[in-house]
VOTOR-887557 format. One record per residue: z, y, x of N, C-alpha, C in turn; residue number from 1. Coordinates in steps of 0.05 Angstrom, whole numbers. Example, Ala and Ser with C-alpha at 12.3 -4.5 7.8 and 13.67 -1.06 7.14 Angstrom:
NODE      nw      nv      nu     caw     cav     cau      cw      cv      cu    i
NODE     156    -114     264     156     -90     246     156     -66     264    1
NODE     142     -45     257     143     -21     273     157       1     258    2
END
This chain:
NODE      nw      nv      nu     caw     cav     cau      cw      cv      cu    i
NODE    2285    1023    -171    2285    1028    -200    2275    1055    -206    1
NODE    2260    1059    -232    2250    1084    -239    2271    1108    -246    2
NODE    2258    1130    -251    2284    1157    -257    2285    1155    -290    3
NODE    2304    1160    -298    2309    1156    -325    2318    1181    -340    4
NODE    2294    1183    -349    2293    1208    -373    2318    1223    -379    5
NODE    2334    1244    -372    2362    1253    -392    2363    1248    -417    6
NODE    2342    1255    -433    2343    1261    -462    2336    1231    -478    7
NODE    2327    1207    -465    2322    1180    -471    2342    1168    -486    8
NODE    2340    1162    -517    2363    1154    -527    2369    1117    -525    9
NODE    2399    1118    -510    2411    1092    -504    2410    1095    -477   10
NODE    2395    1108    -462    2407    1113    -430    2415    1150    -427   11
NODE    2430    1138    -404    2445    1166    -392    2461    1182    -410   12
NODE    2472    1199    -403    2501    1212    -407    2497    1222    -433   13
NODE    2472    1234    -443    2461    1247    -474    2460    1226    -488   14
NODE    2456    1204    -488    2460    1176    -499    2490    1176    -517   15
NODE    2507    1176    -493    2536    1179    -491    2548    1191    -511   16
NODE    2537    1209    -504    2549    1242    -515    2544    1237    -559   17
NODE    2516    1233    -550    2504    1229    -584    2510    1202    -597   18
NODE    2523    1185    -590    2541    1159    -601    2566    1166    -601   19
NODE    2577    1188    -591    2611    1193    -591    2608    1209    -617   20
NODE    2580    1230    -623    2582    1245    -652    2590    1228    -670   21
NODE    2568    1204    -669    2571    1181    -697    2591    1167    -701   22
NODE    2603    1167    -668    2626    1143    -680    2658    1171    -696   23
NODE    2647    1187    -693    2666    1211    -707    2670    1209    -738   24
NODE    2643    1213    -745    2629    1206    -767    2640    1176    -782   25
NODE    2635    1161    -765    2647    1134    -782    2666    1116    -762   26
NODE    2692    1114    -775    2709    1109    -763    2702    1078    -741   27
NODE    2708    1069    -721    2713    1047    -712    2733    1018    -731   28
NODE    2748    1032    -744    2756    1013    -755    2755    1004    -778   29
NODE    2729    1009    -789    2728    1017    -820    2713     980    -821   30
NODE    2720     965    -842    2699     948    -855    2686     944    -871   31
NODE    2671     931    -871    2643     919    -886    2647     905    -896   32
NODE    2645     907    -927    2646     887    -946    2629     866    -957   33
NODE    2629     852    -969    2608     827    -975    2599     839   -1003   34
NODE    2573     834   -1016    2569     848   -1042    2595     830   -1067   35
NODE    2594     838   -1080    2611     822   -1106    2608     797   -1118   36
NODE    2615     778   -1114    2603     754   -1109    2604     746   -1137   37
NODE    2613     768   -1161    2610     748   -1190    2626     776   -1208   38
NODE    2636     763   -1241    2642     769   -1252    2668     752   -1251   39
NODE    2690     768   -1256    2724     753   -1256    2723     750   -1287   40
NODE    2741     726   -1297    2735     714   -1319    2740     743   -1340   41
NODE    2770     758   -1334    2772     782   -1341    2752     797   -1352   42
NODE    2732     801   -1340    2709     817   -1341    2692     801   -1354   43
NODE    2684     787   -1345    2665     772   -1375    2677     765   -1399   44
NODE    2702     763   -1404    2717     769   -1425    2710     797   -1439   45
NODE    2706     810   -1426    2703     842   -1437    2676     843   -1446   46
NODE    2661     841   -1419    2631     845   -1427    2618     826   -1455   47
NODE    2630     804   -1463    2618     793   -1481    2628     795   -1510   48
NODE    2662     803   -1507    2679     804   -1529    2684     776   -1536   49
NODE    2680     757   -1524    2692     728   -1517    2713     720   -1514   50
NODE    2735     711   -1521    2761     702   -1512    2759     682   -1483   51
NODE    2783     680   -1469    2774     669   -1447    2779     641   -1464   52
NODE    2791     631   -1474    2796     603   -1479    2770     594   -1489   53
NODE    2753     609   -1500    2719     602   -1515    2702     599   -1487   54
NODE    2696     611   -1467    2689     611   -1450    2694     588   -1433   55
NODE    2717     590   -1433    2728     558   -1420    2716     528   -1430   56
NODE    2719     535   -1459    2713     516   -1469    2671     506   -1465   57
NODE    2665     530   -1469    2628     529   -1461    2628     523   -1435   58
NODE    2643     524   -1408    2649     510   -1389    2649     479   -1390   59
NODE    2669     474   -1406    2677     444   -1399    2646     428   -1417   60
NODE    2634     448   -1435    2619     430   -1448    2596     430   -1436   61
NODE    2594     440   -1411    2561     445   -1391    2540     478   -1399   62
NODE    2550     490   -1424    2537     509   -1430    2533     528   -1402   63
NODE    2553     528   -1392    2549     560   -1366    2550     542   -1348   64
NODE    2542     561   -1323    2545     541   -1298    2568     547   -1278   65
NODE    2573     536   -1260    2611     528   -1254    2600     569   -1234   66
NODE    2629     571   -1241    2632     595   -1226    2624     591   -1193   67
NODE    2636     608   -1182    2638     606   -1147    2658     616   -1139   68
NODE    2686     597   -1142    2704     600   -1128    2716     601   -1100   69
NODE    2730     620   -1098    2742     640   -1067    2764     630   -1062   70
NODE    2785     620   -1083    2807     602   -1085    2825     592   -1103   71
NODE    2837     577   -1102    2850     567   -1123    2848     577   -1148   72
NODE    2859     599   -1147    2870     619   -1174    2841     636   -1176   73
NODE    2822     636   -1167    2796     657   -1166    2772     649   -1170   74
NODE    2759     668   -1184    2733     648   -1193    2715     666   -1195   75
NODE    2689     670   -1193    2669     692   -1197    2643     682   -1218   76
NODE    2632     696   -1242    2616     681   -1254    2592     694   -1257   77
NODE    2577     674   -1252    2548     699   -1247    2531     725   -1270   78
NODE    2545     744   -1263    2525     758   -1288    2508     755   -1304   79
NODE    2490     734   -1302    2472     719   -1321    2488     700   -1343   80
NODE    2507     702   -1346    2526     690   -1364    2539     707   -1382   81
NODE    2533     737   -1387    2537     754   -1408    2516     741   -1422   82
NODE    2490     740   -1417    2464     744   -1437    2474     717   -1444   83
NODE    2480     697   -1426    2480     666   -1444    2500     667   -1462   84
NODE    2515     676   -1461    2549     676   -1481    2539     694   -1509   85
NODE    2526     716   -1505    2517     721   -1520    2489     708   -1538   86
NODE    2467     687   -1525    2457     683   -1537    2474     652   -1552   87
NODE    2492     641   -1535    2506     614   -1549    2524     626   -1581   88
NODE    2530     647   -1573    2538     665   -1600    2523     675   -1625   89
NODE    2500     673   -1614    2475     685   -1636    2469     664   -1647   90
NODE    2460     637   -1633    2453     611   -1641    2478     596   -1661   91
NODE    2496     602   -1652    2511     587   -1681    2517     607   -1703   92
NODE    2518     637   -1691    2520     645   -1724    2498     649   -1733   93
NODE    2482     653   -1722    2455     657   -1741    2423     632   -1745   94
NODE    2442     620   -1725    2418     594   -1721    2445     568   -1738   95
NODE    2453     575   -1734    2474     548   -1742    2471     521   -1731   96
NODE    2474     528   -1705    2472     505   -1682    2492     493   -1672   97
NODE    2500     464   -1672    2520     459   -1656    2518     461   -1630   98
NODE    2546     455   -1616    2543     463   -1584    2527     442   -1582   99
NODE    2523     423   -1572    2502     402   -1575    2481     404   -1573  100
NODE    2472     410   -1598    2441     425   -1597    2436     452   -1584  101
NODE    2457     475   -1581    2451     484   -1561    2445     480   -1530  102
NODE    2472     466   -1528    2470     457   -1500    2435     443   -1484  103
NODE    2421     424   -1510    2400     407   -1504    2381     434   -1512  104
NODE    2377     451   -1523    2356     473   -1524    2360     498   -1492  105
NODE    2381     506   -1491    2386     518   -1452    2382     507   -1438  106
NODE    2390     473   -1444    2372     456   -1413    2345     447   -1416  107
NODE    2329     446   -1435    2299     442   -1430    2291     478   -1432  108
NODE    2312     501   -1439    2308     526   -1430    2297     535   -1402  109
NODE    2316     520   -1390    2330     528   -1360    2310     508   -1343  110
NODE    2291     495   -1365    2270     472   -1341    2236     476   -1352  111
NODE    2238     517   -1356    2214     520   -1370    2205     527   -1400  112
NODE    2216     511   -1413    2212     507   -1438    2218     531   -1451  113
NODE    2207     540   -1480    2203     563   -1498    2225     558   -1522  114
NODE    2250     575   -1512    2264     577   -1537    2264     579   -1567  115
NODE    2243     587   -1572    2236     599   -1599    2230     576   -1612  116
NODE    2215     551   -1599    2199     535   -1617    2228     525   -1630  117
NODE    2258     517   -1617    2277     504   -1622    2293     517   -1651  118
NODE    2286     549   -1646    2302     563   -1658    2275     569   -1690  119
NODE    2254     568   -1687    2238     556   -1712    2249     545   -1722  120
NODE    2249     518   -1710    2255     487   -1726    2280     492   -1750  121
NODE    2307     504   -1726    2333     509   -1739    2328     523   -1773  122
NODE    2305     558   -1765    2308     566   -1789    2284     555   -1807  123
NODE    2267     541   -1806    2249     520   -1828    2277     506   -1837  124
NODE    2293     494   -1828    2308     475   -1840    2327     484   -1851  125
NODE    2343     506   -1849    2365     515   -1856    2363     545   -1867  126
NODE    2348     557   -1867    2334     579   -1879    2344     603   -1848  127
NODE    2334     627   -1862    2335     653   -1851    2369     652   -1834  128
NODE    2363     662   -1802    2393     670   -1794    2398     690   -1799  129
NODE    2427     696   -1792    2442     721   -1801    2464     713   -1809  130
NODE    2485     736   -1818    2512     722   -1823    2514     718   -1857  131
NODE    2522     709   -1865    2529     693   -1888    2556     690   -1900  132
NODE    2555     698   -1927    2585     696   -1947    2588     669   -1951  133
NODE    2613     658   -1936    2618     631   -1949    2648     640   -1958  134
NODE    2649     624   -1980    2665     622   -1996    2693     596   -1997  135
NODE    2717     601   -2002    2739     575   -2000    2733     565   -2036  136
NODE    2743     550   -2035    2745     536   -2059    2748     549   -2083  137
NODE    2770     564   -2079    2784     572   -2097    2765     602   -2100  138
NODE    2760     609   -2085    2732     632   -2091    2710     621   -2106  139
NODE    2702     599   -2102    2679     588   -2113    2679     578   -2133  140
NODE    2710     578   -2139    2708     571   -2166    2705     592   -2182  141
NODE    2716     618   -2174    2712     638   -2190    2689     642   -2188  142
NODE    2669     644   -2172    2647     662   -2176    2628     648   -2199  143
NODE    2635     611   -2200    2618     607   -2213    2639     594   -2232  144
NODE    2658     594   -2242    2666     583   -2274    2678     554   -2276  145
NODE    2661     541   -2257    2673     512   -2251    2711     514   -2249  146
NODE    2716     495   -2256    2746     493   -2250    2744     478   -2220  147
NODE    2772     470   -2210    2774     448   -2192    2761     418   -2198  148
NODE    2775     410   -2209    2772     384   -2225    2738     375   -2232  149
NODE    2728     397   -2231    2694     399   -2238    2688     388   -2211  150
NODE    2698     412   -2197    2682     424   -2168    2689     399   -2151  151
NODE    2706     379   -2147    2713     353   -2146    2696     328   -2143  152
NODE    2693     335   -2180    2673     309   -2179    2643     318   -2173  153
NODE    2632     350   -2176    2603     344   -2169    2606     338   -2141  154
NODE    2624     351   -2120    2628     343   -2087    2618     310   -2090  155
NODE    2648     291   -2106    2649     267   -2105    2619     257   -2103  156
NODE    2609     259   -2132    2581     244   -2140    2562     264   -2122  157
NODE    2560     276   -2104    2544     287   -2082    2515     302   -2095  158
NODE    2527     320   -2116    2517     332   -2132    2522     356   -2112  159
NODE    2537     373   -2107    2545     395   -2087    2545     379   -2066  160
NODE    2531     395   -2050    2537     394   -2018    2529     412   -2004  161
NODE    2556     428   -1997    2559     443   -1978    2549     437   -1949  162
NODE    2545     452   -1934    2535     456   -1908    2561     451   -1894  163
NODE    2585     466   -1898    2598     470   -1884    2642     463   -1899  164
NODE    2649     439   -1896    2667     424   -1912    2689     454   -1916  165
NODE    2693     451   -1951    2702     468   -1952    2701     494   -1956  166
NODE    2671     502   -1946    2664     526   -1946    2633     533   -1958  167
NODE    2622     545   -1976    2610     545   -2000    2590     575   -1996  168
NODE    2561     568   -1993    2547     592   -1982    2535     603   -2019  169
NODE    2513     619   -2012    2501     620   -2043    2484     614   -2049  170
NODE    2477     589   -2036    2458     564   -2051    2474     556   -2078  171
NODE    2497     543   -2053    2522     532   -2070    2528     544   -2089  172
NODE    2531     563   -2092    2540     589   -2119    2515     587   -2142  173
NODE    2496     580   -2137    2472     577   -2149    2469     562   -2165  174
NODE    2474     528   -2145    2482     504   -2163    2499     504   -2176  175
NODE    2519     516   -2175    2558     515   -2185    2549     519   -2212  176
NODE    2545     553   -2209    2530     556   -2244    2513     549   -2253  177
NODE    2490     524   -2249    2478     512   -2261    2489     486   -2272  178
NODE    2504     483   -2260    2517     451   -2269    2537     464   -2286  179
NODE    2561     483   -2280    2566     496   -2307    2555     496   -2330  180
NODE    2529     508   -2333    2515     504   -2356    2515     478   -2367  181
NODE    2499     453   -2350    2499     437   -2359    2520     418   -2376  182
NODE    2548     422   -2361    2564     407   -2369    2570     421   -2389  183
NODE    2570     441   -2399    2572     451   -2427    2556     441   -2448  184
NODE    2525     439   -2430    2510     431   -2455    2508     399   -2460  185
NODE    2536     386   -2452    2542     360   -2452    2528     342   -2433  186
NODE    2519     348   -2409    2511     333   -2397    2539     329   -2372  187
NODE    2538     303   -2366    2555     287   -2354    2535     286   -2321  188
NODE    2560     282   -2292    2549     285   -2272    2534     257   -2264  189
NODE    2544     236   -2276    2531     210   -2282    2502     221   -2295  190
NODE    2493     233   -2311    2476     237   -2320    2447     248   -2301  191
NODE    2462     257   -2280    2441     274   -2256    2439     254   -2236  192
NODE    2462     228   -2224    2466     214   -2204    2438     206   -2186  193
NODE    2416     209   -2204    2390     193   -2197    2376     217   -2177  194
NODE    2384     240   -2185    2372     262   -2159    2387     242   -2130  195
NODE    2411     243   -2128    2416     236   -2109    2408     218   -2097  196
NODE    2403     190   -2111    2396     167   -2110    2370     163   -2104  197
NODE    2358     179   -2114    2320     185   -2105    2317     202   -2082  198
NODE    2342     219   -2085    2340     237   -2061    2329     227   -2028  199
NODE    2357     210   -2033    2366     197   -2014    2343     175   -2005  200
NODE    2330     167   -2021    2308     143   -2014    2284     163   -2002  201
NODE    2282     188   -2016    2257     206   -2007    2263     214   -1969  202
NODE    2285     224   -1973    2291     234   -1939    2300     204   -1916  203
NODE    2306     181   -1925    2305     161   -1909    2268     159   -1900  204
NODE    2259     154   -1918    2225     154   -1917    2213     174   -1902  205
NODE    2227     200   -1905    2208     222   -1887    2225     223   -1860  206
NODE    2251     218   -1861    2262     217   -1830    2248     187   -1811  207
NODE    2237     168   -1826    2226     146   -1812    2197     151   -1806  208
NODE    2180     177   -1824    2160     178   -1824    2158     194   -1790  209
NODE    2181     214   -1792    2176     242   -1771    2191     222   -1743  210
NODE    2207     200   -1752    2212     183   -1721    2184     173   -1708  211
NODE    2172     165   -1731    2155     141   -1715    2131     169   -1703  212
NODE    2124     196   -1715    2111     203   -1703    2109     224   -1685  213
NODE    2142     223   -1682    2150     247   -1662    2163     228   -1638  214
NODE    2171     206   -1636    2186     190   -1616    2167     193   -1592  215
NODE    2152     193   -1580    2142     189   -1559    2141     217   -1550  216
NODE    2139     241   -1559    2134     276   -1555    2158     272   -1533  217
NODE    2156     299   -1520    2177     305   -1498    2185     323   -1527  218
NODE    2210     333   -1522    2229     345   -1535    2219     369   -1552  219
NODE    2210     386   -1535    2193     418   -1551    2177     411   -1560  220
NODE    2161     388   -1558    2140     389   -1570    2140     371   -1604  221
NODE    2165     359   -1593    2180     343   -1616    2193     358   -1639  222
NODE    2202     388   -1621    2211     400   -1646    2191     421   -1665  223
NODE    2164     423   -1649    2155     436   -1657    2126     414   -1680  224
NODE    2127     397   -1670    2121     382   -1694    2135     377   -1714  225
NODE    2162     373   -1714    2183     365   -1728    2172     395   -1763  226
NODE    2178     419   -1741    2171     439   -1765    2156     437   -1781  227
NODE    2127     426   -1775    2102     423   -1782    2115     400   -1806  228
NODE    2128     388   -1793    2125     359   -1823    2141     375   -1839  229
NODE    2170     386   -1836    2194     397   -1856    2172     421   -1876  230
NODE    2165     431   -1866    2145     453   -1884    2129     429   -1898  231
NODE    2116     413   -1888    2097     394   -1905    2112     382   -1932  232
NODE    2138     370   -1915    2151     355   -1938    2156     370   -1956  233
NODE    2172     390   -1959    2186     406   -1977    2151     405   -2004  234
NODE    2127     419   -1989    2109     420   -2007    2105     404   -2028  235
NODE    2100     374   -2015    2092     346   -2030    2127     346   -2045  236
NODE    2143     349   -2033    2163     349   -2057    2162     363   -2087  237
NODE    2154     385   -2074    2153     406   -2104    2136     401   -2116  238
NODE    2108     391   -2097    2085     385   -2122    2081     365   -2135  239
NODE    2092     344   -2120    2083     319   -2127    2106     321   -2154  240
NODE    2130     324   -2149    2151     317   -2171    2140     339   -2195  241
NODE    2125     365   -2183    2125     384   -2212    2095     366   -2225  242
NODE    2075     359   -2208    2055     356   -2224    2058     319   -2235  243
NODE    2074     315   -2227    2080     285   -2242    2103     293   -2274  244
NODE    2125     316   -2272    2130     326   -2296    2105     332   -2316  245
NODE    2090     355   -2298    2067     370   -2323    2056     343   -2332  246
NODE    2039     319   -2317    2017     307   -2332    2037     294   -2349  247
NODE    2066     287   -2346    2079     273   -2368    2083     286   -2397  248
NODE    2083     317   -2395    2085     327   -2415    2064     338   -2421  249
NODE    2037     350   -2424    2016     338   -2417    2008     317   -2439  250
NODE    2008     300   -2434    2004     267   -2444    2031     270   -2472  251
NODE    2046     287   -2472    2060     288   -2501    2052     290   -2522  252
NODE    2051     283   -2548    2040     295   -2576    2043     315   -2578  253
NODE    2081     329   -2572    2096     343   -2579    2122     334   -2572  254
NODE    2140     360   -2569    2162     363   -2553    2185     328   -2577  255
NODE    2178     326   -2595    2194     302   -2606    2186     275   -2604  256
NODE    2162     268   -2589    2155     246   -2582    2183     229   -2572  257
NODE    2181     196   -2586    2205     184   -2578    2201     191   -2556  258
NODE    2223     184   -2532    2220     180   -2502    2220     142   -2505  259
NODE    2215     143   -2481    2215     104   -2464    2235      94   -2476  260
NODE    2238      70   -2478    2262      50   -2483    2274      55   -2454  261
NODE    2305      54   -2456    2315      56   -2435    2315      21   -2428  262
NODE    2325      29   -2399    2312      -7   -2395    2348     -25   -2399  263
NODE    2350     -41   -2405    2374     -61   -2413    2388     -64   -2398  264
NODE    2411     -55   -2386    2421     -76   -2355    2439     -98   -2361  265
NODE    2441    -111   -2353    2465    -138   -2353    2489    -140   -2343  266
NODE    2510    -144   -2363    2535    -132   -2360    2538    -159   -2331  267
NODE    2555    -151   -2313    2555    -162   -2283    2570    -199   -2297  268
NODE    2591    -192   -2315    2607    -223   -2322    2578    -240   -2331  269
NODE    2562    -231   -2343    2531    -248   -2357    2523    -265   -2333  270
NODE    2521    -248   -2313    2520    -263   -2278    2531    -288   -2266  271
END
């Protein structure tokens, strides 16, 4: 065998000597830890200002993904679950999303897909996010004059409709005191019933229109057509109904022109 260097580190006695420094340096019995395998619910409690019972609950509903539990009582959650908790938080107060629709916008998220087009759709349809004064009943009645008994029957005859049961934004405050007016100036909620009634025939027609031509789209692309029609419709609503008012008045002599014969109905016993 060959002669082996003194100063050659890992052979001979200087070898020795200069691994007895290090192991001085760092104890023999010291261990090595594994990195941190998560966030303890504790802690994402904090980091998001989340209650743990809310968290739990975006658990059971598929929103986050299952921790990585060490045992029984222990659980670790992946740091990428601050930003989701916070954005599941942004989306219903300011998008006004159910878990639902969130849930189906993070999983075509999480498979590619562009958040924004989802979160469009939300504010075309429901206006601008942000947080919002809603109002209890009994506020709403003050702000706008209506009694109960009013605020009742426009609910009933589906004259008001709130977004949110109970709770009254300032659209609602808008209508309140306009129907105020009216019912002063003797008009009865029977008297308006036909908004509803037309309403209701207009948005059956445009929800069958946007099925038949969004049904086959994969999802994003569904919602991002979807926008395209809600901006369309709203247009043909305002114009068509304002310029079918103008040519009617328009076509007036003057503001005292009889109006139409109202048409006859038949009392139901004639039947």
């Amino acid at each position: 065998m060959g002669h082996k260097p003194a100063g050659e580190p890992g052979r001979g006695k200087p070898a020795l000597h200069s691994e007895g420094k290090d192991m001085k340096k760092r104890p023999a019995n010291r261990k090595s830890y594994p990195p941190t395998p998560g966030l303890k619910m504790k802690e994402l409690a904090e980091a998001t200002g989340v209650p743990k019972s809310t968290i739990l609950y975006y658990l059971a509903q598929g929103l986050l993904p299952e921790p990585r539990k060490t045992s029984p009582n222990m659980a670790y959650y992946d740091p990428a679950c601050v930003e989701r908790i916070k954005l599941i938080q942004q989306m219903q107060d300011r998008h006004r999303l159910s878990l639902s629709e969130i849930k189906r916008c993070l999983d075509d998220t999480d498979r590619g897909a562009e958040l924004g087009v989802y979160l469009e759709l939300n504010e075309e349809v429901f206006g601008p996010g942000g947080s919002r004064r809603l109002l209890d009943a009994d506020a709403f009645c003050r702000e706008t004059g209506l009694n109960a008994s009013q605020l009742k029957e426009l609910q009933r005859t589906r004259l008001l409709l709130p977004l949110e049961e109970g709770r009254f934004d300032a659209e609602d405050v808008r209508m309140g005191r306009m129907y105020l007016g009216a019912l002063h100036f003797g008009i009865r909620t029977r008297d308006l019933s036909y908004y509803v009634d037309l309403g209701e025939k207009i948005v059956d027609q445009e929800m069958a229109l946007r099925n038949r031509m969004t049904g086959p789209l994969p999802y994003q692309q569904d919602a991002a057509a979807t926008t395209r029609m809600v901006k369309n419709a709203r247009m043909c609503r305002a114009y068509i109904i304002d310029r079918l008012f103008q040519h009617r008045v328009a076509a007036m002599k003057d503001l005292k022109e009889a109006p139409a014969p109202e048409r006859e109905e038949r009392e139901p016993w004639l039947d």
